[in-house]
Rosetta silent file (secondary structure, phi, psi, omega in degrees, C-alpha in Angstrom):
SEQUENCE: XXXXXXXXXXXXXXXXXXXXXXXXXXXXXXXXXXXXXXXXXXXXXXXXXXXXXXXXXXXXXXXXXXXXXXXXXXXXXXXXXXXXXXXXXXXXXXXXXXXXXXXXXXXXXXXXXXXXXXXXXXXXXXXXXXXXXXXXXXXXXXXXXXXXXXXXXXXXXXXXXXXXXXXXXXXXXXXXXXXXXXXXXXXXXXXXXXXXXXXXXXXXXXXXXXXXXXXXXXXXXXXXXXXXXXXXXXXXXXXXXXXXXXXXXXXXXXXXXXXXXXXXXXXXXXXXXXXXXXXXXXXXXXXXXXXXXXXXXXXXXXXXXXXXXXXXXXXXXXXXXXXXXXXXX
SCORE:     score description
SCORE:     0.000 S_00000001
   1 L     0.000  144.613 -171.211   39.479   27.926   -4.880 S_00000001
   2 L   -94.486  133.945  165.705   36.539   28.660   -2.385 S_00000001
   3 E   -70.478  124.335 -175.028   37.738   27.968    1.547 S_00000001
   4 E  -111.575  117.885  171.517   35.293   25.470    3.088 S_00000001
   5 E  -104.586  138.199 -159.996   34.275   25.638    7.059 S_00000001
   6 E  -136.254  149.973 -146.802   33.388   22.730    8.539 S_00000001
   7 E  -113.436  117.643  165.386   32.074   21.852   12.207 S_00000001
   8 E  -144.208  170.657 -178.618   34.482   19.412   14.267 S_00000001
   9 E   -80.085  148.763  175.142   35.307   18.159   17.120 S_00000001
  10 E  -166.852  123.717  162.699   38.240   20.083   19.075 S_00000001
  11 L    83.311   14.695 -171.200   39.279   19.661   22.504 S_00000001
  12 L   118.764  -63.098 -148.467   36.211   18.212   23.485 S_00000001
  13 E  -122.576  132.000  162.373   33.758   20.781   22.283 S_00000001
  14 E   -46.217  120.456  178.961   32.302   21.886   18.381 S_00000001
  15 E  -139.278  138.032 -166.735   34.090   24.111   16.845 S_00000001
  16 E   -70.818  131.471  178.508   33.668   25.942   13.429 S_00000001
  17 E  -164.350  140.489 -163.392   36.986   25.659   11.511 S_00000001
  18 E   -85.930  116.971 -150.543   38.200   26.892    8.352 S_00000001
  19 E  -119.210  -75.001 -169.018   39.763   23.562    7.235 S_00000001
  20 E  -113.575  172.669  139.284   40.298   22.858    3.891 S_00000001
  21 E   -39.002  166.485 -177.134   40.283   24.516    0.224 S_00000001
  22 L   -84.419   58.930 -172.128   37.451   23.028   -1.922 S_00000001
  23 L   -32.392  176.599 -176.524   39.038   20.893   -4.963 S_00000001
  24 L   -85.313  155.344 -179.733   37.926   20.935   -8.095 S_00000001
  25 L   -61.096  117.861  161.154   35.026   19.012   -9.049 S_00000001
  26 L   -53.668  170.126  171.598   35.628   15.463  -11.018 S_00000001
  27 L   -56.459  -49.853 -173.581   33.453   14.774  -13.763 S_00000001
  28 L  -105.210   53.703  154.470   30.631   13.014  -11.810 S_00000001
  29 E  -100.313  167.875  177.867   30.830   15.058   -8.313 S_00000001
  30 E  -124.174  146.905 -171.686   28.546   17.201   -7.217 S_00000001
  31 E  -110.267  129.970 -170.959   29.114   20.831   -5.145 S_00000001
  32 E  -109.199  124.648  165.939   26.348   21.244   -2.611 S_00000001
  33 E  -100.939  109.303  168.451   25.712   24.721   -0.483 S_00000001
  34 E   -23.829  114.773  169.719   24.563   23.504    2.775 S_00000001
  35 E  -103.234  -43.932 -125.434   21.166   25.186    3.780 S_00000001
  36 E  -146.903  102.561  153.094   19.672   22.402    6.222 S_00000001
  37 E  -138.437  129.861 -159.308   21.841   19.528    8.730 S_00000001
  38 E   -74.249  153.670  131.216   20.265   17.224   11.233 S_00000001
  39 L   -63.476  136.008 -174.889   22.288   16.134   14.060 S_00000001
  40 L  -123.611  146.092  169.453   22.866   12.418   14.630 S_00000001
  41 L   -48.939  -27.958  178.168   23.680   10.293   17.746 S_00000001
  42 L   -63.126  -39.106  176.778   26.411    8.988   15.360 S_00000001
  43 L   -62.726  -46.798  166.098   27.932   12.730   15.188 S_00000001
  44 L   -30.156  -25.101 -170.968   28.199   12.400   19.111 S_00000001
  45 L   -91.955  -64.000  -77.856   30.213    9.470   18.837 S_00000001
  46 L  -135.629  -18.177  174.442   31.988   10.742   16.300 S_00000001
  47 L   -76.224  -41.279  178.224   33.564   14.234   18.538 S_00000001
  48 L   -73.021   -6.849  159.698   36.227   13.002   20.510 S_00000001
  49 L  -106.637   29.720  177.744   38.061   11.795   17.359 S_00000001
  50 L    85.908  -63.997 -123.969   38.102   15.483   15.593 S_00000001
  51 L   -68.709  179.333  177.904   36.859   14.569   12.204 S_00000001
  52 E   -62.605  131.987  164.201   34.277   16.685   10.290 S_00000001
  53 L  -111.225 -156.191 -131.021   30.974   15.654   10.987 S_00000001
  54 L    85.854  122.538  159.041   27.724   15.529    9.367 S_00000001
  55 L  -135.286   17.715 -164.025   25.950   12.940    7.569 S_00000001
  56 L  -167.655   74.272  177.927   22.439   14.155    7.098 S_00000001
  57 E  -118.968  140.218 -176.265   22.476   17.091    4.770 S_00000001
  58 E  -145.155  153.899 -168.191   20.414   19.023    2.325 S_00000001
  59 E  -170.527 -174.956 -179.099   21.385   22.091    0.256 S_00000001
  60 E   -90.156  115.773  173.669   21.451   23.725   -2.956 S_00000001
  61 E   -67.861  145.366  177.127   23.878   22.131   -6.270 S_00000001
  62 E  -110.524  -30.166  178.025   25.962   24.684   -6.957 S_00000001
  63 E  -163.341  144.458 -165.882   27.908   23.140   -9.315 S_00000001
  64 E  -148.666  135.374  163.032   27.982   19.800  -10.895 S_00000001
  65 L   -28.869  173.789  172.143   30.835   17.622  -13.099 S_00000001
  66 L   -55.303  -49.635 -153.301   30.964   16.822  -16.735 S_00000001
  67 L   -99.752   12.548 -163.812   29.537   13.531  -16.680 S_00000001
  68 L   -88.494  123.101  175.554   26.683   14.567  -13.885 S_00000001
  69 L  -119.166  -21.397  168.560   23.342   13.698  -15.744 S_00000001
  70 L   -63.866  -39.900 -174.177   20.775   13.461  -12.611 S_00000001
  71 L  -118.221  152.800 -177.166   21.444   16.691  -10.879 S_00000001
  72 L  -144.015  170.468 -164.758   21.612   20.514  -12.163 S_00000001
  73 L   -64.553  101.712 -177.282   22.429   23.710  -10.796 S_00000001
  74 L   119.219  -48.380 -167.485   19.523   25.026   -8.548 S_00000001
  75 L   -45.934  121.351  170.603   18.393   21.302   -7.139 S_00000001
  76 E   -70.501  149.793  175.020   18.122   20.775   -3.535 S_00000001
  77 E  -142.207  142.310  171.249   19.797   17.706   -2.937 S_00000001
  78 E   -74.835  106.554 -179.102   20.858   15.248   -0.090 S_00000001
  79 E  -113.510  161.378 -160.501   23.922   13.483    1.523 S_00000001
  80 L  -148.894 -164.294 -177.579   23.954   10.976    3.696 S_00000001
  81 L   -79.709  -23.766 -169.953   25.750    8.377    5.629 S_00000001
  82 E  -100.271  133.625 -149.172   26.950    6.040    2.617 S_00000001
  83 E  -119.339  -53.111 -168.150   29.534    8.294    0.442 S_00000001
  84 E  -146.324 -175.124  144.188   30.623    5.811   -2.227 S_00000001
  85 L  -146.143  148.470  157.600   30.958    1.872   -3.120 S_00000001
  86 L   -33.726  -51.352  160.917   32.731    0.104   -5.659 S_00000001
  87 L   123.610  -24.676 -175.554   30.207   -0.676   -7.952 S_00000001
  88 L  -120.754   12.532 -178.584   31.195   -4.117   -9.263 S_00000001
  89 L  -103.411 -140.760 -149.875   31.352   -6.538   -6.446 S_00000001
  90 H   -96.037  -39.328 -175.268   28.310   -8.836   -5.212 S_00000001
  91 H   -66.386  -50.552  139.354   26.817   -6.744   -3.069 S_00000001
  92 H   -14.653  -72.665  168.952   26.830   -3.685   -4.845 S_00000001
  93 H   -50.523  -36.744 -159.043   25.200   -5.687   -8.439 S_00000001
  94 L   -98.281   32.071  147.703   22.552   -6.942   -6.211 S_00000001
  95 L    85.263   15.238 -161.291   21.310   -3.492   -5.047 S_00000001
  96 L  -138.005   27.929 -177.900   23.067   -4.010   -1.390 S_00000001
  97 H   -65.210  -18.123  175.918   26.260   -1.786   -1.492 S_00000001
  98 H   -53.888  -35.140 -178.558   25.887   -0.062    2.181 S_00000001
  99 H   -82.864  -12.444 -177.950   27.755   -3.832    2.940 S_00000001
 100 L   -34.339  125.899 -169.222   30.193   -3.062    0.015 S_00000001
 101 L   -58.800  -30.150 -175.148   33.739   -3.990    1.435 S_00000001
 102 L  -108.373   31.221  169.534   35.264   -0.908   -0.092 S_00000001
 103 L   -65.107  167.945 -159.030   32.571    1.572    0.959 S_00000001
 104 E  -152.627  104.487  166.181   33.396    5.183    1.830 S_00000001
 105 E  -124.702  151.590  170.399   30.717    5.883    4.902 S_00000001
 106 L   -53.931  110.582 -177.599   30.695    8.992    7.416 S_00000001
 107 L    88.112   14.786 -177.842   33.588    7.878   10.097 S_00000001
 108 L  -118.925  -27.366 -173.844   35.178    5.271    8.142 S_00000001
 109 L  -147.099 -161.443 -165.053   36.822    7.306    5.647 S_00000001
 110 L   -17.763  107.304  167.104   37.688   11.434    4.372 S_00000001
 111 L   -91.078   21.991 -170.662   37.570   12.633    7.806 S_00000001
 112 L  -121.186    6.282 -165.093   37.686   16.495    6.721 S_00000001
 113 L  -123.962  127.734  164.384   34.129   16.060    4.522 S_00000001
 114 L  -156.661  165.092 -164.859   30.734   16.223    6.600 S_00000001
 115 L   -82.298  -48.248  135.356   27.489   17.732    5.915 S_00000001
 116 L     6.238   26.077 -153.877   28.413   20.131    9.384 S_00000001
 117 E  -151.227 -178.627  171.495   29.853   22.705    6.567 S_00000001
 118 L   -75.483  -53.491  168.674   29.532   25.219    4.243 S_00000001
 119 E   -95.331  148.128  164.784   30.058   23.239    1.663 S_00000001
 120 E  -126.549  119.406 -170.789   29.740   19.239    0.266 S_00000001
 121 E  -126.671  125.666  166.351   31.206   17.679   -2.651 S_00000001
 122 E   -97.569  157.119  136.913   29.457   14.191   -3.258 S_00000001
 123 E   -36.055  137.042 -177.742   29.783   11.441   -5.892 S_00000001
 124 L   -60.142  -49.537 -152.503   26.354   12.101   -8.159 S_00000001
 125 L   -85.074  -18.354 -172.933   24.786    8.671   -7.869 S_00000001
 126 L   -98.001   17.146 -162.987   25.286    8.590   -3.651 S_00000001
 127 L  -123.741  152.912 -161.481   23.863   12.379   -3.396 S_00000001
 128 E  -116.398   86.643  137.927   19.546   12.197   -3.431 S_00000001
 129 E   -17.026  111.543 -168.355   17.190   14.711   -4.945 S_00000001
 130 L   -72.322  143.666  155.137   14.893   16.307   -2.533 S_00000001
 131 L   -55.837 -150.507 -160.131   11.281   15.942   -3.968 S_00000001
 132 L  -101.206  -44.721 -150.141    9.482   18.985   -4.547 S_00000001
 133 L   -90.225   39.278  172.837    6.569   18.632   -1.872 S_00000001
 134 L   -88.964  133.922  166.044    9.599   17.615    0.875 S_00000001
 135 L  -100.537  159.164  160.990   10.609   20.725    2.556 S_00000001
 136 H    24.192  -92.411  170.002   14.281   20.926    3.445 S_00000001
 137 H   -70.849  -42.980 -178.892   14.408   20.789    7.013 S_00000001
 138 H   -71.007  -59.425  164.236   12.318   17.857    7.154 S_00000001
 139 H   -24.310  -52.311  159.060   14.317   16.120    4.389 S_00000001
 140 H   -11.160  -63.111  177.530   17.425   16.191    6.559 S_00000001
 141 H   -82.933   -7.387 -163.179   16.923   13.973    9.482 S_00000001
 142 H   -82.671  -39.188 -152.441   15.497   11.332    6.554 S_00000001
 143 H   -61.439  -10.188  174.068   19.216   11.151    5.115 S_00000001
 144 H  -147.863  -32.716  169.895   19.856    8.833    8.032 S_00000001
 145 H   -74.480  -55.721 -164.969   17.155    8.113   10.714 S_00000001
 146 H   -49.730  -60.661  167.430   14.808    8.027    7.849 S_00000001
 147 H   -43.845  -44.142  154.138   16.790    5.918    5.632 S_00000001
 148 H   -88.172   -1.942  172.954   17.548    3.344    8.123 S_00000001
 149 H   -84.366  -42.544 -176.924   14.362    2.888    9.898 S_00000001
 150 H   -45.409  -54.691  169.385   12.784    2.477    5.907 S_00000001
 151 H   -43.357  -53.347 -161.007   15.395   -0.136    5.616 S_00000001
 152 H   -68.793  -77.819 -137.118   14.965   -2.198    8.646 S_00000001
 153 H   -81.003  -63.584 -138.532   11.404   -2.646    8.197 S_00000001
 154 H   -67.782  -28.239 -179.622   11.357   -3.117    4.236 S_00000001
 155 H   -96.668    4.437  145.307   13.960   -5.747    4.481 S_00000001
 156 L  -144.018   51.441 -170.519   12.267   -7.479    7.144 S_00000001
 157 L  -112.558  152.431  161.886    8.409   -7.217    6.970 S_00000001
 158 L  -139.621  168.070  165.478    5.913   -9.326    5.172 S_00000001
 159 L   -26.312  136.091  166.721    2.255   -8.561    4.486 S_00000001
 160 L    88.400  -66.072  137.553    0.279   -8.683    7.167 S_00000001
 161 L    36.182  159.121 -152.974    2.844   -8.571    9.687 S_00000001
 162 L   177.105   88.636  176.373    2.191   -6.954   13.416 S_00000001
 163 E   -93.091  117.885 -159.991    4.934   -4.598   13.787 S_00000001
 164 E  -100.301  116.270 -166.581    6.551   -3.658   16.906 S_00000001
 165 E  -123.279  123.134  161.038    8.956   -0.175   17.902 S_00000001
 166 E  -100.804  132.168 -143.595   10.680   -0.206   21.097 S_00000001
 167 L   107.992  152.712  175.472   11.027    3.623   21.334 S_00000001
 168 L  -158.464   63.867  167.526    9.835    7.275   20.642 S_00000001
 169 L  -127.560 -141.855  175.569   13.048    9.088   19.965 S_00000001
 170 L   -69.095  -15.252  172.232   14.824   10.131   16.812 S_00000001
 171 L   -94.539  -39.830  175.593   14.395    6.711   15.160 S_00000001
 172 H   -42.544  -68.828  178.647   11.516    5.570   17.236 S_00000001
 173 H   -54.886  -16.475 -178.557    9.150    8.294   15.920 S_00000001
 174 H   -90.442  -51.050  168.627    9.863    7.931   12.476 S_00000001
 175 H   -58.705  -20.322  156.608    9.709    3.946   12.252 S_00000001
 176 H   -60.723  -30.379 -158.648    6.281    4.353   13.622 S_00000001
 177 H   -98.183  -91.749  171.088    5.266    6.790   10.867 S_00000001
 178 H     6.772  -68.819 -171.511    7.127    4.616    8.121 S_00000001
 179 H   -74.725  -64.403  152.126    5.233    1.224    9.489 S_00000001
 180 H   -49.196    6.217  162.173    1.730    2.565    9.681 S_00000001
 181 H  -108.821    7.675 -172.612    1.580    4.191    6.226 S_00000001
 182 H   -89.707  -25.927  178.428    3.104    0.869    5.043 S_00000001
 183 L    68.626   45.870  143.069   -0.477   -0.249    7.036 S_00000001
 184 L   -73.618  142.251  130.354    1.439   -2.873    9.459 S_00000001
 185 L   -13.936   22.425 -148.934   -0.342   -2.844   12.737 S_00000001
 186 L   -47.466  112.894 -164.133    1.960   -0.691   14.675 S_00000001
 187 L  -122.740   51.025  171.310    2.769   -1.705   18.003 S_00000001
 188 L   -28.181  109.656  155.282    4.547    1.091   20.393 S_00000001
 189 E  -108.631  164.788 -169.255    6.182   -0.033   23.372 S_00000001
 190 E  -133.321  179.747  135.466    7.688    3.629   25.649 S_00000001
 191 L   -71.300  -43.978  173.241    9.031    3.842   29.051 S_00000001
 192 L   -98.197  116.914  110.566    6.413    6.547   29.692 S_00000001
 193 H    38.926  -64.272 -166.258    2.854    6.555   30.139 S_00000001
 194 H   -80.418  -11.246  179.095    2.547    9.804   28.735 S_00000001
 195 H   -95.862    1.310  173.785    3.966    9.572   25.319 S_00000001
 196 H   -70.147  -42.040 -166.158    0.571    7.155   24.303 S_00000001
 197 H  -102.365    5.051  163.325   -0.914    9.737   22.645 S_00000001
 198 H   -64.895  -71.791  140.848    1.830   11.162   20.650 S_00000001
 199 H    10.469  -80.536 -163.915    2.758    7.489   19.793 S_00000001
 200 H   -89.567   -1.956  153.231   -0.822    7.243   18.204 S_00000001
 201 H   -92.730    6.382  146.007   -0.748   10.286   16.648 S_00000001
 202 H   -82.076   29.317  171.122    2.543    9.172   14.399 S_00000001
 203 L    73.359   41.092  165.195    0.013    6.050   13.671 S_00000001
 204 L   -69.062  127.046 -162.051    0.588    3.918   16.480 S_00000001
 205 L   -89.415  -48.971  165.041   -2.147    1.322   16.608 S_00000001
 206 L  -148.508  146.669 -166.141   -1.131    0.464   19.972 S_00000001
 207 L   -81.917   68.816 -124.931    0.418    1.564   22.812 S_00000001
 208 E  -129.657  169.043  159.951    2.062   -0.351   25.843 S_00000001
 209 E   -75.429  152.767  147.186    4.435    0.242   28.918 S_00000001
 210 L   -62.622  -12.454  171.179    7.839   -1.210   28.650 S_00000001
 211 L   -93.973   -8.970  171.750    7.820   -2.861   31.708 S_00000001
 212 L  -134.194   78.871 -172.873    4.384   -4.450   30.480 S_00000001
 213 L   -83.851   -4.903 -172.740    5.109   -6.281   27.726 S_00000001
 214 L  -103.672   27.351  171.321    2.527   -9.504   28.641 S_00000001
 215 L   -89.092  -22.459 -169.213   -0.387   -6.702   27.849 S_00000001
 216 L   -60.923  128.547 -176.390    0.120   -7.158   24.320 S_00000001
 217 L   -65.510  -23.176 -179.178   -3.200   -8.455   22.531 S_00000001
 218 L  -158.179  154.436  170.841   -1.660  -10.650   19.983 S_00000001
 219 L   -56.031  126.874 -146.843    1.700  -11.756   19.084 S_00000001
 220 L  -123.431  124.150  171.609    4.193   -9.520   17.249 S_00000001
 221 L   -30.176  -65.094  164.255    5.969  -10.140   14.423 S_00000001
 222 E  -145.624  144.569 -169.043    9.138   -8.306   13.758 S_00000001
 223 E  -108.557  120.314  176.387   10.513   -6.103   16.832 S_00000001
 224 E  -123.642  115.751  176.785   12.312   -3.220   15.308 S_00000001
 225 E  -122.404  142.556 -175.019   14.242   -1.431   18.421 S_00000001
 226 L  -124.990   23.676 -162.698   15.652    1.840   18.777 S_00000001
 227 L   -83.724  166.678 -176.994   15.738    2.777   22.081 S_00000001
 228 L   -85.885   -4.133 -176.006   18.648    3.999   23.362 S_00000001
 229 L  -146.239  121.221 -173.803   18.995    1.005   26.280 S_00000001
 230 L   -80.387  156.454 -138.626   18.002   -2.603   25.167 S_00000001
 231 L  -108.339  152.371  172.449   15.181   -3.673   27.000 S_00000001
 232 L   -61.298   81.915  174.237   14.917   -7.042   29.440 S_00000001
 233 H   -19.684  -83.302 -162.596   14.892   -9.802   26.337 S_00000001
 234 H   -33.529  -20.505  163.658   13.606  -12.181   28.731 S_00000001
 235 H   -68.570  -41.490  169.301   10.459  -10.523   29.150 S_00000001
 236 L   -61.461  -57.489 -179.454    9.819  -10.157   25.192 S_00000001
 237 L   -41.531   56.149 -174.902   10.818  -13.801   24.469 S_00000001
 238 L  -131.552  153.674 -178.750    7.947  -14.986   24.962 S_00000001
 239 L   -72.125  -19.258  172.876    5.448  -16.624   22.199 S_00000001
 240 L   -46.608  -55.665 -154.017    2.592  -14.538   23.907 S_00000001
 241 L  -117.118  -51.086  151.641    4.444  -11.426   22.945 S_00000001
 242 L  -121.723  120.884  149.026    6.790  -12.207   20.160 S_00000001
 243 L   -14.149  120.376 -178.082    5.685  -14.621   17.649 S_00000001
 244 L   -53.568  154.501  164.291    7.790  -18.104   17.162 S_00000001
 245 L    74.135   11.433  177.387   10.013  -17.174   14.246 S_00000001
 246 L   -52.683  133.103  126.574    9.959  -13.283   15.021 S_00000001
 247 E   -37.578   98.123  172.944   12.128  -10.910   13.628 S_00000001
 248 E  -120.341  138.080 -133.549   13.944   -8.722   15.914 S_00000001
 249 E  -151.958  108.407  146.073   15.997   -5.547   13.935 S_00000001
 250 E   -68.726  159.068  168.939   18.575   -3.958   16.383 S_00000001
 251 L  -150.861  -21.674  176.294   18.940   -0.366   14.900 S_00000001
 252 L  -117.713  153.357  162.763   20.600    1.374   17.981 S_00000001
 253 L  -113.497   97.896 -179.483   23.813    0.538   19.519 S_00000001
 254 L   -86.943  178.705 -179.496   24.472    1.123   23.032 S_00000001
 255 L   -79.001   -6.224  176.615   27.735    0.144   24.739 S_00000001
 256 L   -67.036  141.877  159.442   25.919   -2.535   26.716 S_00000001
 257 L   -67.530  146.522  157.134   26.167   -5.971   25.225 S_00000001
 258 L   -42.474   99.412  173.450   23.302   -8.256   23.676 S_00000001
 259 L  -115.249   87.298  165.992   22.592  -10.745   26.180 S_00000001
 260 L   -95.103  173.519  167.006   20.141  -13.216   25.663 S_00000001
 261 L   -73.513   93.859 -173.019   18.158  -16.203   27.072 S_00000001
 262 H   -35.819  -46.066 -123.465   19.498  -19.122   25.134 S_00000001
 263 H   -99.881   -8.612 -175.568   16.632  -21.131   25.979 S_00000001
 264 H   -59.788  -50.397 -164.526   13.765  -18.744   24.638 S_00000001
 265 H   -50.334  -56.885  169.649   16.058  -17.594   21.764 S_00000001
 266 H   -59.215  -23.700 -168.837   16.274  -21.095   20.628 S_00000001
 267 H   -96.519  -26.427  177.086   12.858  -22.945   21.567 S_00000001
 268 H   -66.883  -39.050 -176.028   11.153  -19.929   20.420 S_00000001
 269 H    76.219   44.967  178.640   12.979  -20.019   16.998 S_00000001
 270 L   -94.008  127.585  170.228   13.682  -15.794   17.086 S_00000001
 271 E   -85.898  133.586  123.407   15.891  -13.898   14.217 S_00000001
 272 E   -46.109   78.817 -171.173   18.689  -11.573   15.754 S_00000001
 273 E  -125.699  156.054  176.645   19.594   -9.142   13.203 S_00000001
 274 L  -118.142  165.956  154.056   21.269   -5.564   13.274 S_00000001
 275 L  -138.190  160.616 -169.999   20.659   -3.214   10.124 S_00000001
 276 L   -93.495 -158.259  168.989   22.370   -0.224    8.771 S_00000001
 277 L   -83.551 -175.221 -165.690   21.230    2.577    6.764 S_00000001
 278 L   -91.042  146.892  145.976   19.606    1.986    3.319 S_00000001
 279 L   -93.000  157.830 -165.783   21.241    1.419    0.363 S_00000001
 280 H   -22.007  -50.062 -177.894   21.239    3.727   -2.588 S_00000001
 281 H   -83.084  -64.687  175.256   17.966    2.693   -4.289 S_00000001
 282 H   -46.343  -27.304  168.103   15.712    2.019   -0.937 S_00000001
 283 H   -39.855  -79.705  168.663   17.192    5.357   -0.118 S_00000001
 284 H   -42.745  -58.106  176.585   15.787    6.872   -2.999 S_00000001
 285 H   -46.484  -45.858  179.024   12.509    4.927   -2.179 S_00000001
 286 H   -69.849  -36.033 -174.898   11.864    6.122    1.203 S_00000001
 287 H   -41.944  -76.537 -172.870   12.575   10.169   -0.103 S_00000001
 288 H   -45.806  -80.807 -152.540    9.222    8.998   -2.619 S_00000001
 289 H   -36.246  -69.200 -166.406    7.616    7.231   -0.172 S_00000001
 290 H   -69.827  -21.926  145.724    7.751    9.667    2.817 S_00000001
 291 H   -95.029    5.633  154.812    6.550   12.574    0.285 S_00000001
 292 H   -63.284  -71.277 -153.874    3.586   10.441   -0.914 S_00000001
 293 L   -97.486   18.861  177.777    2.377    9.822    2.118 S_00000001
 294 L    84.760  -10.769 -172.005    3.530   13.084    4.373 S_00000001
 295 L   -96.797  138.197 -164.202    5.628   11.744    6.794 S_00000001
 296 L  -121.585  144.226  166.853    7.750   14.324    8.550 S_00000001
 297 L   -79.324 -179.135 -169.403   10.221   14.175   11.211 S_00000001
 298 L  -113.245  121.375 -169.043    9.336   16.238   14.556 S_00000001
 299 E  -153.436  143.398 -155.722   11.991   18.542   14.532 S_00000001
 300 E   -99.214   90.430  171.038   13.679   21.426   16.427 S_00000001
 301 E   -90.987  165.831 -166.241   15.602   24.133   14.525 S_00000001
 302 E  -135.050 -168.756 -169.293   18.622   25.950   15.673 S_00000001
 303 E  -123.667  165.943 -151.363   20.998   28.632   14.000 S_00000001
 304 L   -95.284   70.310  164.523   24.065   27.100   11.846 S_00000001
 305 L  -149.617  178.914 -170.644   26.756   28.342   14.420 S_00000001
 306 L   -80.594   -5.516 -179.305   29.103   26.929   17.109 S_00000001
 307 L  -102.087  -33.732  178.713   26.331   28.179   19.676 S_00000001
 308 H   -82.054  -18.822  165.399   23.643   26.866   18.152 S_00000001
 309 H   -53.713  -35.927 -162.976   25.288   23.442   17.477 S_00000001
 310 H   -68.062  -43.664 -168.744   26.097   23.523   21.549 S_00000001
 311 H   -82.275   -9.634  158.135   22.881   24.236   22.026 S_00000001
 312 H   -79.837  -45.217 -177.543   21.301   21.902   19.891 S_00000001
 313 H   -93.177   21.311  164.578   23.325   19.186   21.132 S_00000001
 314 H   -70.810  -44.432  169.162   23.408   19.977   24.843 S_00000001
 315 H   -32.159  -59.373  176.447   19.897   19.366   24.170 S_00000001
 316 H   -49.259  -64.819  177.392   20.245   16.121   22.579 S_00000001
 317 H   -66.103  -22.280  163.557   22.270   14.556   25.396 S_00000001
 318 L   -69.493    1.203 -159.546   20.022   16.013   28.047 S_00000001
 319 L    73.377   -7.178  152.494   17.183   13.870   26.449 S_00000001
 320 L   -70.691    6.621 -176.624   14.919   16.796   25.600 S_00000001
 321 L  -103.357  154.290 -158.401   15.185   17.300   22.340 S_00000001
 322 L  -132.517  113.518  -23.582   12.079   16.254   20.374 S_00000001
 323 L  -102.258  -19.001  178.878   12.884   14.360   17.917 S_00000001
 324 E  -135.459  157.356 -159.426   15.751   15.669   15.439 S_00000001
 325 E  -130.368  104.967  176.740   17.708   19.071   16.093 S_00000001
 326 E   -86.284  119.023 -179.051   18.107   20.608   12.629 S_00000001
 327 E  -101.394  151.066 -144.261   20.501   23.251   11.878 S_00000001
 328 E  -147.297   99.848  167.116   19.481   26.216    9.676 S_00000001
 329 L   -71.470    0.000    0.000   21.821   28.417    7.717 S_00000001
């Protein structure tokens, strides 16, 4: 059996650790050699309770099951945050298993398996084929920022649409590039001044302060926010700014609570919604999508060791890293 090392938390701190043997492959897993793993805000969370982390991994099959008919020996391939589902209940048939009751997601379940490793061994149908003209590194951060920004707006856009990102970070920048090759109207609000022309060069149509949210030229549609601090609601709620009947798609979760203005929320008519990552098949769709059309994350590589992990995420937490911190074996 090959000895698998895998990056967890201990004590506090990342630490490389030679954790478990490798089992043998079932018929439809797949054996992955890690080349390429993004760091997630979710891994951060995810250190003071030990387990392996990773969720947003790309590598080489190494080896693949009996019954594996998708994947072959030499593919780069993906893992992500959603590990398994049942297969038969409702959500699942109807194409929606990331809500599957019995899902097997990154932190919920095998706390010794993360993408953070040497090694991976996924179920066939939850592990994603890189395209060709993808490279790697950029594939990476899509297994989970990508995949859930693709969601939130595909599940709650319509034609036409005036789409709005509260943000520029690791989610921010991507749902911009996602919503302007989708050719919504892209509507950037920042904190900073200085981040308008980066903003419009991920396709931002337009560009606003966060504190000046009654600049907006026309009323906006669905709100998709990712900022790391939700923003004063009462200022957005407005029809001026968001549209009666708006969408607004939480996507980050800080420890502050949701507080809103009943009387906006209500008079206004505004949807509240949170969204996950994608499920399998929109998964697969954004991978196509974002190598039709080019879109890359902005991303920072580091070396695949406990120093360069520190050093990627010391980064991370100082706010300076721009926009995903990629590790590189």
């Amino acid at each position: 059996m090959v000895r698998n090392y895998v990056y967890r938390g201990v004590e506090g701190a990342v630490k490389k650790v030679a954790d478990v043997e490798l089992p043998e492959l079932g018929p439809k897993d797949v054996l992955i050699k890690i080349t390429h793993a993004s760091l997630c805000g979710t891994d951060v969370h995810m250190i003071p309770h030990g387990m392996a982390l990773g969720h947003e991994g790309v590598g080489i099959v190494e080896k693949v099951g009996s019954e594996v008919k998708t994947l072959k020996v030499g593919d780069r391939a993906g893992a992500g945050y959603l590990r398994e589902s049942c297969g038969h209940c409702d959500y699942c048939l109807k194409g929606k298993d990331i809500y599957c009751y019995e899902r097997n997601i990154f932190g919920e379940q095998e706390y010794n398996k993360g993408t953070f490793g040497d090694y991976y061994i996924g179920v066939e149908t939850y592990i994603h084929k890189i395209p060709d003209n993808l490279s790697s590194a950029d594939a990476a951060p899509l297994q989970c920022a990508g995949s859930t920004v693709y969601s939130a707006l595909v599940s709650n856009t319509a034609p036409g649409n005036r789409v709005g990102i509260l943000g520029i970070g690791g989610l921010g920048h991507l749902a911009i590039q996602f919503s302007a090759k989708m050719g919504f109207d892209t509507i950037v609000f920042s904190t900073t001044a200085d981040k308008e022309a980066e903003a419009k060069s991920f396709g931002a149509s337009e560009f606003y302060l966060l504190s000046e949210p009654e600049k907006v030229v026309k009323p906006i549609d669905v709100l998709i926010v990712t900022a790391g601090r939700y923003p004063d609601w009462s200022r957005f709620m407005k029809k001026e700014i968001l549209a009666r009947l708006a969408n607004i798609v939480v996507l980050s979760a800080p420890t502050a609570p949701i507080e809103l203005p009943s009387w906006p929320f209500f008079f206004e008519t505004y949807n509240l919604r949170s969204s996950l990552v994608a499920s399998r098949g929109i998964h697969a769709d954004m991978l196509a999508f974002a190598a039709l059309h080019g879109i890359k994350p902005a991303i920072e590589t580091f070396e695949f060791t406990e120093e360069g992990f520190k050093e990627c995420l010391d980064k991370l937490n100082s706010g300076k890293l721009r926009y995903r911190g990629v590790l590189v074996a």
